[in-house]
C-alpha positions in Angstrom: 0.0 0.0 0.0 1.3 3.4 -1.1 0.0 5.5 1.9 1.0 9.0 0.7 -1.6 8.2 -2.7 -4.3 6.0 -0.5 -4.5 8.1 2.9 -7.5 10.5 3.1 -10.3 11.0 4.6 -13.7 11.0 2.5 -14.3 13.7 0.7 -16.8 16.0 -0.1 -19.7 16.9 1.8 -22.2 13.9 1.6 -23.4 11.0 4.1 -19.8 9.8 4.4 -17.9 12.3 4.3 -15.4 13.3 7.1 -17.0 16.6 6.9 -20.2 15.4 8.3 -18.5 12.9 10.7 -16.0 14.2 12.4 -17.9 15.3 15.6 -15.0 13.5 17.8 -12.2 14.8 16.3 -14.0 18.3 17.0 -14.3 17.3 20.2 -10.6 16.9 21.0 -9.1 20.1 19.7 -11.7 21.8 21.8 -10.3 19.7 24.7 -7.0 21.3 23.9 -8.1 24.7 23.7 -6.0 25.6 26.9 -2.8 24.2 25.6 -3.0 25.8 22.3 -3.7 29.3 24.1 -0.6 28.4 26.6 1.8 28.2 23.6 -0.1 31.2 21.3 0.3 33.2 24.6 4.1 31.5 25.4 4.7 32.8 21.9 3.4 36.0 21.8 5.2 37.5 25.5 8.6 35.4 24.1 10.2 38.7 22.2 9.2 41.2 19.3 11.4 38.9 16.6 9.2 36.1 17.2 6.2 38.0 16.5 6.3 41.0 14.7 4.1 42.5 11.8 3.4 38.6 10.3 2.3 35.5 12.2 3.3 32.4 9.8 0.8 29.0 11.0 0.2 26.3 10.3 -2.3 23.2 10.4 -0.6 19.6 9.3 -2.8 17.0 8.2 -5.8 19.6 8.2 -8.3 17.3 6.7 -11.4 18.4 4.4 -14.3 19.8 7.2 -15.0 22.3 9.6 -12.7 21.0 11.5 -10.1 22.2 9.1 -10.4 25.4 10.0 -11.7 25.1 13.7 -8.1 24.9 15.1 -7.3 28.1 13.1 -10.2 30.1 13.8 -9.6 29.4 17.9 -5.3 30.2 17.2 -6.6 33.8 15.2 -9.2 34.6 18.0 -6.5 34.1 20.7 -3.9 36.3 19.0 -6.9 39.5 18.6 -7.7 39.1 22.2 -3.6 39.3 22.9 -3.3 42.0 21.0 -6.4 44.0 22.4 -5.1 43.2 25.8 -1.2 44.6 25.3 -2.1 47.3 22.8 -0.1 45.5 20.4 -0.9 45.7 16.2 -2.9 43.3 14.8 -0.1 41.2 12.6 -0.6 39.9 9.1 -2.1 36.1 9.5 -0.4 33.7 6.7 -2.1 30.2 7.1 -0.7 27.1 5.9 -2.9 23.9 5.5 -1.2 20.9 4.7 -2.3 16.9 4.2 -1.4 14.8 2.1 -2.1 15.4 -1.6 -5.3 12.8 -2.1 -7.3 15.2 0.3 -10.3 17.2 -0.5 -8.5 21.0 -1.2 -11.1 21.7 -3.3 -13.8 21.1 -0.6 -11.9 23.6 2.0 -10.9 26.4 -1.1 -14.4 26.4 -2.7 -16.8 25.9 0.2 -15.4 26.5 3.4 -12.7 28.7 3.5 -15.0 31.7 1.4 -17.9 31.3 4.8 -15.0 30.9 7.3 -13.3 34.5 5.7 -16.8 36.0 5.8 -17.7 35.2 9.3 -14.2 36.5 10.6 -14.9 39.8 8.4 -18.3 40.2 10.1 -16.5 39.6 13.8 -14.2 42.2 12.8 -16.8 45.1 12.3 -18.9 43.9 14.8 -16.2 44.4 17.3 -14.2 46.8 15.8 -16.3 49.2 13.4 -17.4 48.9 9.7 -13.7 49.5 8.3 -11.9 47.0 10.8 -9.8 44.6 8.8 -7.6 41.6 8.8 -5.0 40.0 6.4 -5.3 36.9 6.6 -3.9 34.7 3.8 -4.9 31.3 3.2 -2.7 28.6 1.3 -2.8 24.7 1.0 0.3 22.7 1.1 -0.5 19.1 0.0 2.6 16.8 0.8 3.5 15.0 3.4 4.7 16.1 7.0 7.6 13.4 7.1 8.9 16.1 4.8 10.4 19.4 4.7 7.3 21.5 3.8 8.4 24.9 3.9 11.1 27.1 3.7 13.9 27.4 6.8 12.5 29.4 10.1 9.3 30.7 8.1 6.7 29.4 10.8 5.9 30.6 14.2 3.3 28.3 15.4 2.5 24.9 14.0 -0.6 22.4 14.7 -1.7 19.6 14.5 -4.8 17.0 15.2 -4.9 13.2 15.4 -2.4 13.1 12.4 0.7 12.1 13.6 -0.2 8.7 14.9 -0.6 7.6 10.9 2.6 6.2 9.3 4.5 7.4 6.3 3.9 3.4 5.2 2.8 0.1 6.8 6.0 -1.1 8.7 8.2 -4.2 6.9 7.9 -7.4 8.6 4.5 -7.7 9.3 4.4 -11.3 8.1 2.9 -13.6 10.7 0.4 -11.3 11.9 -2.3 -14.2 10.7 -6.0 -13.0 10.6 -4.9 -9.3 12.0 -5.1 -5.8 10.3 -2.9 -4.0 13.1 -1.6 -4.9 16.0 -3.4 -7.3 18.7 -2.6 -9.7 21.7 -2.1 -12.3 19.2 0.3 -10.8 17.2 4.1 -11.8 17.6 6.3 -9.6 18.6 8.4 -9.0 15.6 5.2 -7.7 14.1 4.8 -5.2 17.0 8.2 -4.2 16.9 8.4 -3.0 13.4 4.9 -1.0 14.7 7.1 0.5 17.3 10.6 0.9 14.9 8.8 2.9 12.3 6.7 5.4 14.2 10.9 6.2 16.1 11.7 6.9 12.3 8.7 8.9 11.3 8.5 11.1 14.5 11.5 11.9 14.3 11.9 12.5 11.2 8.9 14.9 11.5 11.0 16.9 14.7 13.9 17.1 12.4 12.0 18.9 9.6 9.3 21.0 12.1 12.8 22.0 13.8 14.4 23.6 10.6 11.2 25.7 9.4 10.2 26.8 12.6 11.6 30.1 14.0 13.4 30.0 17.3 11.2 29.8 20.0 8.5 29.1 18.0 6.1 26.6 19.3 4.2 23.7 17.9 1.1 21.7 19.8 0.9 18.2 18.3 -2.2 16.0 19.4 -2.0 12.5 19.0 -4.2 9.0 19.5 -1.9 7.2 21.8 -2.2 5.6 24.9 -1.3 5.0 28.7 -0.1 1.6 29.1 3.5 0.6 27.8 2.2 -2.4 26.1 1.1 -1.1 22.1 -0.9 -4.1 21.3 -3.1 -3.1 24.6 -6.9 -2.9 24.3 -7.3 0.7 24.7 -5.5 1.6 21.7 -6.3 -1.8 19.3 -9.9 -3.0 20.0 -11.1 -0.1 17.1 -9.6 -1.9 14.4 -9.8 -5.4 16.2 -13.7 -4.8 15.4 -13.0 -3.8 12.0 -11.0 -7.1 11.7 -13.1 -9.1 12.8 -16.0 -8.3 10.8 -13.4 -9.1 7.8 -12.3 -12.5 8.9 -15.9 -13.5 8.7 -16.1 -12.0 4.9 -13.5 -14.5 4.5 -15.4 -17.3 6.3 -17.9 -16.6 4.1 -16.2 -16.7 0.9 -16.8 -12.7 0.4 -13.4 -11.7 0.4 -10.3 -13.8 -0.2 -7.9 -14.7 2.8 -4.6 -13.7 0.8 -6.3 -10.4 0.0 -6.9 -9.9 4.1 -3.6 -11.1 5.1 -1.9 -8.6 3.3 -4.0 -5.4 4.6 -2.4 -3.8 7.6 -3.5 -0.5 9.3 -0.6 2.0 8.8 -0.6 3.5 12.3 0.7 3.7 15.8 -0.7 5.3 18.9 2.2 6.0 21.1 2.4 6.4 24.9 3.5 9.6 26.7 6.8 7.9 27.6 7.8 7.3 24.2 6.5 10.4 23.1 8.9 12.2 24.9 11.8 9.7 24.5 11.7 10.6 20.8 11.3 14.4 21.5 14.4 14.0 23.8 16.6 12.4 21.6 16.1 14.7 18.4 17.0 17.4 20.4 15.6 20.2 18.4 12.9 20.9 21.3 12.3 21.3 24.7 8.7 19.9 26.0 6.4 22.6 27.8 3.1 20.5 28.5 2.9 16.9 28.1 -0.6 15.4 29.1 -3.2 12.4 28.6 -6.8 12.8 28.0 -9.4 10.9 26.9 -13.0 11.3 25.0 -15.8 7.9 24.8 -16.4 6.3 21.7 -19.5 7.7 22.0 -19.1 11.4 21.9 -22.6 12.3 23.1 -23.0 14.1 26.6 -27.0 13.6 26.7 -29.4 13.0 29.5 -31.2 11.1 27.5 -32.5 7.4 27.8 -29.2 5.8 27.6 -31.0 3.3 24.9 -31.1 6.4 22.7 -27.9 7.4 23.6 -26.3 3.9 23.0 -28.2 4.2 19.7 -26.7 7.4 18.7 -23.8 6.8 19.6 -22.7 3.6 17.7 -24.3 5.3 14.6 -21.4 8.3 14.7 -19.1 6.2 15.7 -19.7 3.6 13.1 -20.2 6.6 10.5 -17.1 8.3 11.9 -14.6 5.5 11.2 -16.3 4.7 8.1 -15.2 8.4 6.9 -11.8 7.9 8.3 -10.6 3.9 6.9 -13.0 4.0 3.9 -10.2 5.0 1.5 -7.8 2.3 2.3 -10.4 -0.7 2.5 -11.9 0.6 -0.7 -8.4 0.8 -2.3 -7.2 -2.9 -0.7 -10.6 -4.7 -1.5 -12.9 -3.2 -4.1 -16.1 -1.2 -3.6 -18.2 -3.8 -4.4 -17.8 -5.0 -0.9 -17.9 -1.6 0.7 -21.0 -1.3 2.4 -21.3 -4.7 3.6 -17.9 -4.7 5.7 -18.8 -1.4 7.2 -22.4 -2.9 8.0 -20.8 -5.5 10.1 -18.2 -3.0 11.8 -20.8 -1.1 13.2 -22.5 -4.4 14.5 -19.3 -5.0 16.0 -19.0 -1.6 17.4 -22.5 -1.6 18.5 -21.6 -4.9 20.8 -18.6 -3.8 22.4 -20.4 -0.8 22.9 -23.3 -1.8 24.8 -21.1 -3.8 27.1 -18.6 -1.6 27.9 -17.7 2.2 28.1 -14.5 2.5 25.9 -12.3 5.3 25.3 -10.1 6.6 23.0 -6.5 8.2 24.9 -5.2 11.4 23.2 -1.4 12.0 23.4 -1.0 16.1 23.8 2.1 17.5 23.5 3.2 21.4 23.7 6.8 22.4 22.4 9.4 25.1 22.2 12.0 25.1 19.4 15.3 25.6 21.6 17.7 24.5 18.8 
């Protein structure tokens, strides 16, 4: 599997589309609001080279949705209310969004971006008088991060939103991990080495690059999907494609899907406790860590006082619909779309069982940095 050409989320704006299912991921950069304030605010009182007359941000793996520019609208807001408070001039805002180039750009440049540059206009006035302005300039950098991306000390602030814990490719020497698609209690522990082995390489090779096109003392808050416990085949991080896994072995039980084709699909991703977070941060060297803390959000997103029936109900059904918009590309590039529907049919079953048994979570991985070097 070539990740850079196969990774995306769905597109557009219809019934599976990451724009209309990404209520969770929402969810957790509102969770880190306070973190990304601490390092807009860390940055800002740092010294008038760091932030002067521009601002340079930006957003990697910014998806196609409202979530794409959610982060960016919370980062702007923060830097007007600095700047009202210390009397300082409103800088120039240059925004970069960057995924990787199969991503919906044209979604975000022809839909959302012209409502999202409207609504800030009309906050402006609103606040500031009829001829209140802001720059702000808007450009999308499709590549990938586990790349240089732009040009040496250009950025000040950089974010980004469950995007790190995906892979620049599925690790080598995954042979042996029968009847899996990503790492489980069964698999041998070769297969979860190479897991471990490539995410060292690809975070750190995204430290290395973040470190040369950031500024000094610029800052950068990375959110991951991670977890708490040392062991990365645990449940808390797994189970979520475990379901999706099992709901293909029995396609293959059933003759729906062939076994070689399932043997040879594996989930490029690693969700990465806070130790080894900060080991890799540690031994790049480019960085020293300001905030380094765990969180987690349910599967099911919903806060509701409703009957918990209803709740269960509503629940599964984002869920289901929210992973669907998330690994619909690569099972639709592995195994055909004839088969499509049907294996997401039986994933939600799946989901819907675990669901209504237990209460699981997903751990987020947040991390605030200062470039130091």
């Amino acid at each position: 599997m070539e990740v850079m050409q196969v990774l995306h989320m769905n597109g557009g704006m219809g019934e599976t589309s990451y724009a209309n299912n990404s209520l969770l991921q929402r969810k957790v950069i509102s969770m880190t609001k306070p973190i990304t304030k601490a390092a807009v605010t860390a940055l800002f009182s740092a010294t008038d080279t760091t932030f002067g007359a521009s601002l340079a941000i930006a957003d990697l793996g910014c998806s196609s949705g409202p979530n794409t520019l959610f982060a960016m609208s919370e980062i702007i807001s923060n830097v007007i209310e600095l700047c009202e408070v210390t009397d300082h001039e409103l800088p120039e805002f240059q925004v970069f969004l960057n995924d990787l180039p199969g991503n919906d750009f044209n979604t975000i440049f022809d839909s959302l971006l012209p409502r999202f540059q409207e609504k800030l206009s009309e906050q402006m006035k609103s606040k500031y008088g009829a001829s209140a302005t802001l720059s702000c300039f808007f450009n999308g950098v499709p590549g990938s991060f586990y790349g240089r991306l732009f040009a040496r000390e250009s950025l000040q602030l950089i974010h980004s939103s469950y995007s790190l814990m995906w892979l620049s490719q599925v690790p080598r020497g995954l042979e042996g991990n029968k009847g899996n698609i990503y790492m489980a209690r069964s698999s041998p522990p070769g297969v979860i080495m190479a897991y471990y082995k490539q995410f060292q390489r690809d975070f750190s090779t995204f430290l290395e690059c973040r470190g040369q096109e950031l500024v000094m003392g610029g800052r950068m808050v990375l959110t991951l999907l991670g977890r708490r416990s040392d062991d990365p085949s645990s449940e808390e991080c797994c189970s979520i494609w475990e379901l999706l896994a099992i709901a293909l072995n029995q396609m293959v039980s059933e003759g729906l899907i062939e076994e070689e084709k399932l043997e040879s699909f594996n989930i490029p991703q690693y969700t990465p406790s806070p130790k080894e977070v900060r080991l890799e941060v540690q031994k790049q060297g480019s960085f020293s860590i300001d905030c380094l803390e765990v969180s987690e959000v349910n599967w099911s997103v919903f806060d509701t006082d409703l009957d918990p029936n209803v709740a269960l109900e509503d629940g599964v059904y984002d869920l289901a619909r929210c992973m669907r918009a998330v690994a619909e590309p690569l099972v639709l590039h592995h195994f055909g779309e004839e088969i499509i529907d049907e294996v997401f049919k039986r994933y939600k079953a799946q989901l819907a069982a675990r669901m209504s048994t237990e209460n699981p979570a997903f751990v987020n991985v947040v991390i605030s940095l200062k470039k130091i070097a």
